[in-house]
C-alpha positions in Angstrom: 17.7 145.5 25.6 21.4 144.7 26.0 20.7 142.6 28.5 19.0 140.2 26.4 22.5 139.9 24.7 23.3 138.1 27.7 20.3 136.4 28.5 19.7 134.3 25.4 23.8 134.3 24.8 23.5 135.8 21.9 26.7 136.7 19.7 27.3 140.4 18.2 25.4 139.6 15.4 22.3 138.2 17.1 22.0 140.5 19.1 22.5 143.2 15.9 19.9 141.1 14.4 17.4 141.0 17.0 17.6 144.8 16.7 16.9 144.9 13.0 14.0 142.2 14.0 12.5 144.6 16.4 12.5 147.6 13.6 10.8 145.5 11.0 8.4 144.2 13.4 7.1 147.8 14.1 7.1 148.6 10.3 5.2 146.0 9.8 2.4 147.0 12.7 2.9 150.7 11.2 1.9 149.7 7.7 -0.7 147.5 9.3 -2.7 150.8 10.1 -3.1 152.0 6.1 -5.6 149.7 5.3 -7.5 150.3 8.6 -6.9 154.4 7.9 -8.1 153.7 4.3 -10.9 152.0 5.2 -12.2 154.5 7.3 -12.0 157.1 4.7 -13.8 154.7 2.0 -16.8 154.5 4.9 -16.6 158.2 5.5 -17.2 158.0 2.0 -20.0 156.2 1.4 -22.3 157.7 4.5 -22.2 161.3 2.9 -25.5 161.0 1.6 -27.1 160.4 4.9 -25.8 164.0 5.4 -27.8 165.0 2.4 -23.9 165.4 0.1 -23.2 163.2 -2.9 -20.6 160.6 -3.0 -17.3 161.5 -5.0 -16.7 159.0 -7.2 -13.0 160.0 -7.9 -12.1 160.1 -4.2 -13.7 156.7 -4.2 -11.3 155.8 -7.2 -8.4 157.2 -5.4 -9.0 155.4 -2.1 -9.1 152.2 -4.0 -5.5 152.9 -5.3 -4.3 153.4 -1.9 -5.9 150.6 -0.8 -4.6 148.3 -3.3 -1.1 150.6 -2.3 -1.5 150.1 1.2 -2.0 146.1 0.4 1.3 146.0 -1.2 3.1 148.0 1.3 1.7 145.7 4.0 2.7 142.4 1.9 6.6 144.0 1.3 6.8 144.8 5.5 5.7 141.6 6.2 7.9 139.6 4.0 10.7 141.9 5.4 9.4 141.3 9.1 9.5 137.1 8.2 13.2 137.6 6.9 14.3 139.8 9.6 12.7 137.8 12.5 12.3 134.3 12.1 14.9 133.2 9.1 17.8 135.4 11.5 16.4 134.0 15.0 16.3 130.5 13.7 20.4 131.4 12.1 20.9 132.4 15.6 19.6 129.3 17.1 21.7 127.1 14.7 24.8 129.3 15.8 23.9 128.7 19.5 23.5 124.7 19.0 26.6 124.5 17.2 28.3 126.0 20.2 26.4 124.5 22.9 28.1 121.3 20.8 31.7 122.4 20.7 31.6 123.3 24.5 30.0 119.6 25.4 32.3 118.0 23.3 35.3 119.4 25.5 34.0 117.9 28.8 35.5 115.0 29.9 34.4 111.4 29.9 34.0 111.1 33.3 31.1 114.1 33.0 28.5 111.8 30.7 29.5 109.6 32.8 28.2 110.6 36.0 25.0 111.9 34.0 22.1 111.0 32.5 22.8 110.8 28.9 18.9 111.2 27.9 18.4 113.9 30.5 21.3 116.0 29.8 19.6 116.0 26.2 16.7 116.5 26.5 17.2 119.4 28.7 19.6 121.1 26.6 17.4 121.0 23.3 14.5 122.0 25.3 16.3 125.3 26.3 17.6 126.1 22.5 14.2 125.7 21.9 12.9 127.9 24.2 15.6 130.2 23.6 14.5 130.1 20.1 11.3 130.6 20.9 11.7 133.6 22.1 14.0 135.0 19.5 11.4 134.5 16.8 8.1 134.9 18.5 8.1 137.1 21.6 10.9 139.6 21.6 10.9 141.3 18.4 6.5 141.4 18.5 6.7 143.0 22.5 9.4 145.3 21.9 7.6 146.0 18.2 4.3 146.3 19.8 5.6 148.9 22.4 7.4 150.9 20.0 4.5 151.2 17.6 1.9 151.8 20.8 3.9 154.4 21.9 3.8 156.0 18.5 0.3 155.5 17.6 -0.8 157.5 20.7 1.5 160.2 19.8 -0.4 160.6 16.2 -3.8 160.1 18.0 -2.9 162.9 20.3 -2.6 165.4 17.5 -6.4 164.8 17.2 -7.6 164.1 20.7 -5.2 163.9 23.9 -8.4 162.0 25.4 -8.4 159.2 23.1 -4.4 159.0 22.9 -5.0 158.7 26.6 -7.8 156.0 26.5 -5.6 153.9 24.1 -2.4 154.0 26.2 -4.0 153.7 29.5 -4.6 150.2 28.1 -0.3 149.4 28.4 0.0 149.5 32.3 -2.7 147.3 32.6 -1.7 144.9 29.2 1.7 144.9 31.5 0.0 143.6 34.6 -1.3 140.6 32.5 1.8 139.8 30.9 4.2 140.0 34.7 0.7 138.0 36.4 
């Protein structure tokens, strides 16, 4: 990951940032599992009496106040995951216009003058674009996404090693289509 340091020129405190964007994007995807995990348990629930057992209507009770929990939990890592990733990467991306400026407004005359003003533009704000781009929408989600894969496989295989593997079988091949 330190070579995206270098990449996207971030400074020390992008790149620290990028970090911290990477950790609250896999809270985020973590939390996102509680109200999936919850609802399972509510429809666990509510089949019992087609195996001839009653409902429990204080279990019921209690998985709706860890569903209204889980809802709250998801809503606080996702306004931490907005903060961390897209308010810092688009900080970052002021930082790297501002020097991108300093550095063209050292060249000499004689550079802008051999260019094309509208091209030379154009094609620098289309890269701190990009470069923001990136820094709020694909880095911190992939390196998120592999972190909480990885994870989510790992607590699958405490219950079956055959659907762990089924799940992360799925990563190789998600690969393929993201390098094709």
């Amino acid at each position: 990951m330190y070579k995206w340091k270098e990449v996207l020129m971030l400074t020390d405190k992008g790149y620290s940032d990028l970090k911290k964007a990477v950790a609250a994007c896999t809270i985020t995807n973590l939390a996102l599992m509680l109200p999936f995990a919850v609802t399972i348990q509510v429809f666990a629930e509510l089949l019992k009496p087609l195996m001839a057992q009653e409902i429990s209507w204080t279990r019921m009770w209690f998985l709706f106040g860890c569903g209204i929990a889980s809802a709250v939990l998801v809503f606080l890592a996702s306004k931490n995951d907005y903060k961390k990733t897209y308010v810092t990467s688009y900080l970052e991306a002021e930082n790297s216009r501002i020097s991108i400026a300093e550095r063209i407004r050292k060249l000499p005359m004689s550079f802008f003058n051999s260019k094309d003003l509208s091209e030379l533009t154009t094609n620098i704000m289309a890269d701190c674009s990009t470069t923001e781009h990136v820094l709020s929408h694909i880095l911190p989600q992939l390196g998120a996404n592999a972190i909480s894969i990885t994870i989510i496989c790992i607590m699958m295989a405490a219950f079956d090693w055959r659907m762990a593997l089924s799940v992360f079988i799925t990563v190789p091949a998600a690969l393929l289509v993201i390098l094709g």
